[in-house]
C-alpha positions as CSV (number, residue, x, y, z in Angstrom):
1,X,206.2,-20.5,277.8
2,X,203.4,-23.2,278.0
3,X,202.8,-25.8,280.0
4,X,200.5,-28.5,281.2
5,X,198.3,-27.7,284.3
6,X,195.7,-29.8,286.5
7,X,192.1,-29.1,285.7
8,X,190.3,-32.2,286.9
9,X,190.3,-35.6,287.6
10,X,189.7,-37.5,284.8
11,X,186.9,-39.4,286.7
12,X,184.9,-35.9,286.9
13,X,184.4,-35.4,283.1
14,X,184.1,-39.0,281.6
15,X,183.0,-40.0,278.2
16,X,180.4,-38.1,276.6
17,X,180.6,-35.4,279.0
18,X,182.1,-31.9,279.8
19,X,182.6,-29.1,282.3
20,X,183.6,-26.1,282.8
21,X,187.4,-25.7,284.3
22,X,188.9,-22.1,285.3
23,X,192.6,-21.9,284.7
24,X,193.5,-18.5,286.1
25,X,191.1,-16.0,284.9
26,X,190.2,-18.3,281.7
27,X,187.6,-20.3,281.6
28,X,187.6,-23.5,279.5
29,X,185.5,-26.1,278.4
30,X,186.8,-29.8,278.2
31,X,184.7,-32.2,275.9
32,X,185.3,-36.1,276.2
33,X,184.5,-37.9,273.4
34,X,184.8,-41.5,273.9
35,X,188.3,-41.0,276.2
36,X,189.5,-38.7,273.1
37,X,189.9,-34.8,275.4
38,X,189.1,-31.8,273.7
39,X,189.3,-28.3,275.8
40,X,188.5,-24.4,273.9
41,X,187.4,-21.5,275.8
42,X,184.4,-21.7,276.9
43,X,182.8,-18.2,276.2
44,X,181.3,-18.1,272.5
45,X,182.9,-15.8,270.3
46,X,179.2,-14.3,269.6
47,X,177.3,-13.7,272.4
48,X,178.8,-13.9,276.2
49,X,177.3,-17.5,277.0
50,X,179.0,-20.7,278.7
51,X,179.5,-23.0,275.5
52,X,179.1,-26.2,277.9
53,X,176.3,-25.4,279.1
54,X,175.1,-26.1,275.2
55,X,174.3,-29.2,273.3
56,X,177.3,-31.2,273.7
57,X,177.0,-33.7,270.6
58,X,180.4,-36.2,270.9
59,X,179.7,-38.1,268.2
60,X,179.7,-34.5,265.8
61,X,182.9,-33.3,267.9
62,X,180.6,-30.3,268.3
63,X,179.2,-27.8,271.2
64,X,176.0,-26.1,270.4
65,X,175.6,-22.4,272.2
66,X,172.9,-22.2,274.2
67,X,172.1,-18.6,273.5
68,X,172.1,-17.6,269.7
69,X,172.7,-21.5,268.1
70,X,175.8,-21.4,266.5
71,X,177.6,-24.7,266.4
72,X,181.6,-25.0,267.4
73,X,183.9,-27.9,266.5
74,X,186.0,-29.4,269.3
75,X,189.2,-29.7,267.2
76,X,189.5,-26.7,265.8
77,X,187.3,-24.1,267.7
78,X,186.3,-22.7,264.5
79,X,182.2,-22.2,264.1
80,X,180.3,-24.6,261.7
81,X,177.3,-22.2,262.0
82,X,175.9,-18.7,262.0
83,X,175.8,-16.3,264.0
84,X,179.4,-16.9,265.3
85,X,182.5,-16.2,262.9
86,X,184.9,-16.1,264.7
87,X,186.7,-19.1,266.2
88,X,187.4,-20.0,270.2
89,X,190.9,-21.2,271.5
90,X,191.7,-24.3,271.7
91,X,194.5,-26.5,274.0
92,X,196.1,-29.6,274.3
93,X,194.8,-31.8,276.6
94,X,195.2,-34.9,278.1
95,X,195.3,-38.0,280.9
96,X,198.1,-38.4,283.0
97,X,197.8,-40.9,286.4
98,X,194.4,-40.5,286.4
99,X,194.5,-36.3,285.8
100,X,192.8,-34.0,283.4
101,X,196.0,-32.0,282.1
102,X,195.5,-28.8,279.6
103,X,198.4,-27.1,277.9
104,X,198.5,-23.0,278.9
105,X,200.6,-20.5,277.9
106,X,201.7,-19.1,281.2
C-alpha cells in the first residue's frame, strides 16, 4: 500500500534546488525545478555515491553523479549517460499546506 509521507517543508528545497530526505532506511533525492518536484533514490545505480550531491541542472531535468559522470533524468530515473544502465526509483511528489509530500510504498 503506498502513501504520501512528510519529507520537508517546501521552503527547505526551493526552486532550483535539492536535498537529500531519508524516508525509513531510503534515502531520496528531491529536485525542484521551477516549483515542478521530482524525488528518485538518491544512490546511483553505478557506483555508491549521493546523486544530490551532483550537478543538479533544472533546466535539463537532470542530476549529474559526482563520482563516475553519468547523467540521470528526474522524470524517469533512467540514465542518459554511461557508466550507469540501470535506472533509480522514482516517486510522486508534491506540495501540500506548505509540505514536501513523497508517495512510498509502505
Amino acid at each position: 500500500m503506498a502513501a504520501f509521507v512528510d519529507v520537508a517543508a517546501a521552503d527547505d528545497i526551493p526552486p532550483g534546488t535539492a536535498r537529500q530526505v531519508q524516508v525509513g532506511d531510503r534515502r531520496i533525492g528531491v529536485y525542484n525545478v521551477s516549483g515542478e518536484l521530482y524525488a528518485m533514490d538518491d544512490l546511483c545505480s553505478h557506483d555508491q555515491a549521493w546523486l544530490t550531491e551532483g550537478d543538479f541542472d533544472p533546466q535539463r531535468r537532470s542530476i549529474r553523479c559526482p563520482r563516475h559522470t553519468s547523467t540521470f533524468d528526474l522524470t524517469t530515473g533512467r540514465p542518459r549517460t554511461l557508466p550507469a544502465i540501470r535506472p533509480v526509483a522514482t516517486y510522486e511528489a508534491k506540495f501540500e499546506a506548505g509540505r514536501i509530500l513523497i508517495l512510498i510504498d509502505t
